[in-house]
C-alpha positions in Angstrom: -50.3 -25.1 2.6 -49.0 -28.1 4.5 -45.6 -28.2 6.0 -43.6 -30.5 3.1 -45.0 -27.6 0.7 -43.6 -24.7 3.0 -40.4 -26.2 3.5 -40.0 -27.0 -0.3 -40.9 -22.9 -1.1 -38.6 -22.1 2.0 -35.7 -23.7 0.4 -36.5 -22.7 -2.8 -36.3 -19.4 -2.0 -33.0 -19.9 -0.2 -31.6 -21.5 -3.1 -32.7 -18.3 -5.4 -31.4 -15.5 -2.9 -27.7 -17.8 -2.8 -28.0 -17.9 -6.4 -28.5 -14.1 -7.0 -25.9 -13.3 -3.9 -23.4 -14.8 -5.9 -24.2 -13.4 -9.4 -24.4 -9.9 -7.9 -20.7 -10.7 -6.3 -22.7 -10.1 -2.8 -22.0 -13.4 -1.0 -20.0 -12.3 1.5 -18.5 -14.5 4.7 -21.5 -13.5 6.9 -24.6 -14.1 3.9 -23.0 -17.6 3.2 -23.0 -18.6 6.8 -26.5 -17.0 7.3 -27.9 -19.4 4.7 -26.0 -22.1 5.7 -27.6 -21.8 8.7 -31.1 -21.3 7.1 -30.6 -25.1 5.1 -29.2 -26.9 8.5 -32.5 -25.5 10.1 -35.1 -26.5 7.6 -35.7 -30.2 8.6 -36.2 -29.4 12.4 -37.9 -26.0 11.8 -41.5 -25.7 12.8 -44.2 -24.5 10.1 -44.6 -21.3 12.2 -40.6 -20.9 12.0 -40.9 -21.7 8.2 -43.6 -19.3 7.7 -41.1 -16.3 9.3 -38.4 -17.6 7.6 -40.3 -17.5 4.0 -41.1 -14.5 5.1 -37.9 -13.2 5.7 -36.2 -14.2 2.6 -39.0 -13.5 0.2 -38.4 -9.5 1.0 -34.4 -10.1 0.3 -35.2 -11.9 -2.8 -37.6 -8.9 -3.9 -34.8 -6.4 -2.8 -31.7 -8.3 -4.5 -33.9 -8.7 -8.1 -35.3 -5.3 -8.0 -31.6 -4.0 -7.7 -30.8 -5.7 -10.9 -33.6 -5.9 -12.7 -33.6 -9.6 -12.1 -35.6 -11.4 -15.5 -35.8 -14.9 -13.4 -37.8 -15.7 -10.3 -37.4 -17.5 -7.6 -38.0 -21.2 -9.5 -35.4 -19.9 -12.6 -32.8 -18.5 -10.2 -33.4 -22.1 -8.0 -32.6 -24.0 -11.1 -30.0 -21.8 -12.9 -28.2 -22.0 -9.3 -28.5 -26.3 -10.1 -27.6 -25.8 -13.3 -24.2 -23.3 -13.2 -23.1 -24.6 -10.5 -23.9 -28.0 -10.2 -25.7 -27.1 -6.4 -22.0 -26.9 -5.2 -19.0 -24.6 -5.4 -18.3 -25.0 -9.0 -16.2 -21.9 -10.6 -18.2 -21.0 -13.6 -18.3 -17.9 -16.6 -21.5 -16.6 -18.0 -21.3 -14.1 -21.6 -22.0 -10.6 -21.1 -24.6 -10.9 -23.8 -26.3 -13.5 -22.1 -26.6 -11.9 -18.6 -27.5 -8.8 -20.5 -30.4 -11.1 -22.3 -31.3 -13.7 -20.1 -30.7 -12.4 -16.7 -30.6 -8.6 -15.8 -31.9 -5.1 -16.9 -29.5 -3.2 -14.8 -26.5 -4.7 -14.0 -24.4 -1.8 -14.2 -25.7 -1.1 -11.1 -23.2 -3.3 -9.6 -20.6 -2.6 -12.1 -19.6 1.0 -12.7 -18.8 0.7 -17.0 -20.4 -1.7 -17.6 -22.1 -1.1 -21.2 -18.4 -0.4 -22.3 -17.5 -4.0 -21.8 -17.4 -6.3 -24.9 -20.6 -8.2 -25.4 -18.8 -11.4 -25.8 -16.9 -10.7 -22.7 -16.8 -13.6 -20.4 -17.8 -12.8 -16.6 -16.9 -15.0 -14.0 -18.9 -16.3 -10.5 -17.7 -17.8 -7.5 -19.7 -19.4 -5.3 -17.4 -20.7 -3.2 -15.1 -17.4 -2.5 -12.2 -19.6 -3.0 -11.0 -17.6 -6.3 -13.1 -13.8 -6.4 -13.5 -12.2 -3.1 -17.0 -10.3 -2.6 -17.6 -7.7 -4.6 -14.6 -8.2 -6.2 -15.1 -8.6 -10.3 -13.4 -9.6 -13.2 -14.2 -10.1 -16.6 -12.3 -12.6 -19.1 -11.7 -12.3 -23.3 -10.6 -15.0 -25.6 -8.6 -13.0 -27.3 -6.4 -11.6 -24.5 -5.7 -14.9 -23.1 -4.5 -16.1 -26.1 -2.5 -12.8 -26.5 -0.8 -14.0 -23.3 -0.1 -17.3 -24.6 1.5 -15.7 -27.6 3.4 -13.0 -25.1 4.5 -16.1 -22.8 5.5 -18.3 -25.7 7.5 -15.7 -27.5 9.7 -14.6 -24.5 10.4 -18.2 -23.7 11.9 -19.1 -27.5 13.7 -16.0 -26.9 15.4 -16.9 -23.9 16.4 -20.2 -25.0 17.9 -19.0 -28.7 21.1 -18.3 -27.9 22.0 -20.9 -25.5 20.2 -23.7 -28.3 22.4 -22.3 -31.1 25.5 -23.2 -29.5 27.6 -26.0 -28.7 27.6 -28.0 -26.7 24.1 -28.6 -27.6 21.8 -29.8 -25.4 18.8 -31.6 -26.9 15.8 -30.6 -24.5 16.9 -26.7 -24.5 17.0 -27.4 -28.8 13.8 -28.8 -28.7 12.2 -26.2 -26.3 13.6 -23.3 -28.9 12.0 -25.3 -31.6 8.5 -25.8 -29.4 8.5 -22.2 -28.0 9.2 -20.6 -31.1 5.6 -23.0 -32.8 4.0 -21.7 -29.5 4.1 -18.5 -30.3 3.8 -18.2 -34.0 0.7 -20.1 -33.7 -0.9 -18.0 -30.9 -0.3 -15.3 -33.0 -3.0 -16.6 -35.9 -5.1 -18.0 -32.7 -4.9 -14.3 -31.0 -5.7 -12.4 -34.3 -9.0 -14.3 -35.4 -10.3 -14.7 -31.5 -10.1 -10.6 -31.8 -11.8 -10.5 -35.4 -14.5 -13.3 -34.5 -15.3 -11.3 -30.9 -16.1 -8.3 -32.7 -18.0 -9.8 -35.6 -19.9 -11.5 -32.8 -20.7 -8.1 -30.7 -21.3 -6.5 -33.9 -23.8 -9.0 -35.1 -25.4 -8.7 -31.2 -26.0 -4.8 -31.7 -26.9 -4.6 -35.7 -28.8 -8.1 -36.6 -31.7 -6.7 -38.4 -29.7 -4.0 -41.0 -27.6 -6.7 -41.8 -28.1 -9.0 -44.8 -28.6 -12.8 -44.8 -24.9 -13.0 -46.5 -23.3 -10.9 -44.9 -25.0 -11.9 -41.2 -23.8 -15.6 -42.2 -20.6 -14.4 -42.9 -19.9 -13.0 -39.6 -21.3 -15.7 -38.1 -19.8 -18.8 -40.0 -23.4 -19.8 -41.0 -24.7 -21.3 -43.9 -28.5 -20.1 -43.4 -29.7 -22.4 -46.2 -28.0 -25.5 -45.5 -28.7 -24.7 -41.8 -25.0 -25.9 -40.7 -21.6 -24.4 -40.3 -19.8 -22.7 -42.1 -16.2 -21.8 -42.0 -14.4 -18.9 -42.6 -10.6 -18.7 -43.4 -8.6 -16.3 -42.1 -7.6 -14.5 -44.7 -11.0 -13.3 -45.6 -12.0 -13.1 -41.8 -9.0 -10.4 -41.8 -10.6 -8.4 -45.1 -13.8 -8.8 -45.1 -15.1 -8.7 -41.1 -13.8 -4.7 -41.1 -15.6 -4.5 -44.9 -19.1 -5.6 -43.5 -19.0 -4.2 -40.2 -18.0 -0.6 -41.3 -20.3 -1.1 -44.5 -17.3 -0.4 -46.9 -17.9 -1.6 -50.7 -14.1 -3.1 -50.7 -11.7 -4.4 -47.3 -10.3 -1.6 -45.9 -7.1 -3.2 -45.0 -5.4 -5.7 -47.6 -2.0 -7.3 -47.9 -1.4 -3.9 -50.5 -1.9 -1.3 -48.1 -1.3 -3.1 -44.8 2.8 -4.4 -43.9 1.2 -6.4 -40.9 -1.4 -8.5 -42.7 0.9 -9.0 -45.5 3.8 -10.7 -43.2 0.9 -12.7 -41.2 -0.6 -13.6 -45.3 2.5 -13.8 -47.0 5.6 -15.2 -44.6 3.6 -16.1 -41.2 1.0 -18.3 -42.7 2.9 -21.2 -44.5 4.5 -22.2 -41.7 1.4 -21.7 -39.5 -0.2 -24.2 -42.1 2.4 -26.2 -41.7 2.1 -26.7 -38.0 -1.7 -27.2 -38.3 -1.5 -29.2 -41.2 1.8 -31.2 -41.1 1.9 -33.9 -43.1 4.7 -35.9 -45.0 3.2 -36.5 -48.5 4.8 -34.4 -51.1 2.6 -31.7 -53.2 1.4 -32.7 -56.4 3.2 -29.7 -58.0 6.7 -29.5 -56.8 6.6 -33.0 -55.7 8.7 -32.2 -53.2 7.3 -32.6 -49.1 5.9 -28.9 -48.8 4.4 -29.6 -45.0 7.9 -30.4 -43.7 9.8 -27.7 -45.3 7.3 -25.0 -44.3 7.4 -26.7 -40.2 11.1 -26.7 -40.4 11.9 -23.1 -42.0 10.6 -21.7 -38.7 13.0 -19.2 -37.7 13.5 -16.7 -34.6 13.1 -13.7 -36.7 10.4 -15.3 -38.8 8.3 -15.4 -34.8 9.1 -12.0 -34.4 7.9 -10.5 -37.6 4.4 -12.4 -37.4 4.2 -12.0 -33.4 4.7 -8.0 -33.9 2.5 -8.0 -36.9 -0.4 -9.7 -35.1 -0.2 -6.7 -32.9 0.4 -3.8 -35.4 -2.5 -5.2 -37.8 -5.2 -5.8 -35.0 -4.5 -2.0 -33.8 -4.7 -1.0 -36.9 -8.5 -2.8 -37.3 -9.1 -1.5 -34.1 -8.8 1.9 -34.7 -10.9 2.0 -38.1 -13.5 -0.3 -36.4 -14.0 3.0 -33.6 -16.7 2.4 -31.5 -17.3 -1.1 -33.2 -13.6 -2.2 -31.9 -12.9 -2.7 -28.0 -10.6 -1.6 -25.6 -7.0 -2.9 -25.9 -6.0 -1.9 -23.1 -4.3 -5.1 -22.4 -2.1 -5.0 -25.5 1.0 -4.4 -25.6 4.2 -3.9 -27.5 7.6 -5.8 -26.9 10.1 -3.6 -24.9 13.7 -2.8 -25.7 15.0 -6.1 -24.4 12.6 -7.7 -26.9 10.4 -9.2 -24.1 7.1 -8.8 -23.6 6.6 -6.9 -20.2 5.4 -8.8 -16.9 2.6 -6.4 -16.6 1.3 -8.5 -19.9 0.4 -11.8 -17.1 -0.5 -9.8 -14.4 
């Protein structure tokens, strides 16, 4: 092998080892300056000095993936190191499922729990240590964020309500009532379907093959035949995700039998429509502008009965889901001041 082709292996191999260092949360200070150094070298390195240093890292590549159970080798984790993080510090998240699939057999190794996470679970790397010190890890869901946009919204309209319902008026604190109070009625609907399409997803992950075509294309907003998209409204996300997944013959929540999906059903989602929908041109019906009345009849108690129903009904799916649900750790109810708690953003 001549020197141009040991110095492309040697840096290849550097490359994989920084790549696996940071998906392992193992790029400390003292690693990252190590192969720092190792790249600076390379051009002015003899073969003999190449030949160590292949050497060298080779037996810490072997080590880190054996660790792990590592599925790439040193050419994947090379190019997945290009490819997530553009061969740079880029701040990137990789899917549970997909580190799960793609990338490990034992990553719990390096994180105590972790089958319990949520397959759909987003897991964040730092390459740069700027953000997630090492060893330090995280993990990211959909659904809670937007359960924080919901929790930030709603405290906001709150604190504005009395002060924009008084005179004098002043227009901005009106209109950040107004926008605080869409904020969070909207989150709401976004909060409750991220929950029901994260565990239709992990479900789906786990059970693919009992599962029939329909009800797999269901779950997935699929149309298998037409081979395209298909969506699923909300309301018969909200009764029939818990159906299929539990393998019941009808929903086992409904707006009959369930308060909270009757207020989101019933009173929260006309004016979520509304919102999402707005426009000026009057229904063919009533002949009257349906879009602007449901926008405008947004109300401070109407945000409170569809924000604490969004939380009552996906506890309640939660619970009857078992070990098909998640942990919810991260939910929370409003406390006596009617605020959502600080620990809610931490």
């Amino acid at each position: 092998m001549g020197r141009k082709e040991l110095l492309a292996e040697v840096e290849e191999l550097a490359t994989a080892v920084y790549a696996l260092l940071v998906l392992t949360f193992q790029l400390d200070k003292a690693k990252r300056q190590d192969l720092v150094s190792i790249f600076r070298s390379l051009d002015v390195a003899t073969t003999m000095q190449l030949r160590v240093s292949r050497e060298t890292i080779s037996k810490n590549l072997r080590t880190l993936s054996k660790l792990v159970g590592c599925k790439l080798d040193r050419t994947d984790l090379a190019r997945t190191y290009q490819d997530l993080f553009g061969g740079g510090f880029r701040f990137t998240h990789i899917p549970k499922w997909r580190l799960d699939a793609a990338y490990f057999d034992r990553f719990g190794e390096i994180w105590p729990g972790w089958e319990n996470l949520p397959a759909h679970a987003l897991i964040p790397f730092d390459p740069s240590g700027a953000y997630l010190g090492p060893g330090e890890r995280q993990y990211y869901l959909p659904e809670a964020a937007l359960f924080e946009d919901m929790c930030f919204a709603y405290n906001n309209s709150l604190a504005q309500k009395d002060r924009a319902g008084r005179p004098p008026y002043d227009k901005k604190i009106v209109k950040a009532h107004s926008f605080f109070m869409r904020a969070a009625l909207l989150s709401a609907f976004y909060f409750v379907e991220a929950y029901l399409n994260g565990v239709a997803f992990d479900f789906v992950l786990k059970n693919r093959n009992p599962l029939g075509q329909e009800a797999l294309d269901r779950l997935l907003e699929w149309d298998s035949k037409k081979k395209r998209q298909r969506w699923v409204k909300f309301r018969d996300k909200a009764l029939q995700y818990p159906k299929i997944i539990l393998g019941q013959k009808d929903p086992p929540l409904h707006e009959a039998n369930c308060s909270e999906l009757a207020t989101l059903i019933e009173r929260g989602r006309e004016v979520r429509d509304a919102i999402v929908h707005q426009s000026p041109k009057p229904d063919f019906e009533t002949r009257r502008p349906e879009k602007v009345r449901g926008m405008m009849q947004i109300s401070q108690e109407l945000v409170t009965e569809v924000v604490d129903a969004s939380i009552g009904f996906v506890r309640k799916v939660n619970a009857l889901l078992a070990v098909h649900g998640e942990d919810l750790s991260w939910l929370c109810d409003r406390e006596t001041t009617g605020l959502f708690p600080d620990k809610v953003f931490d």
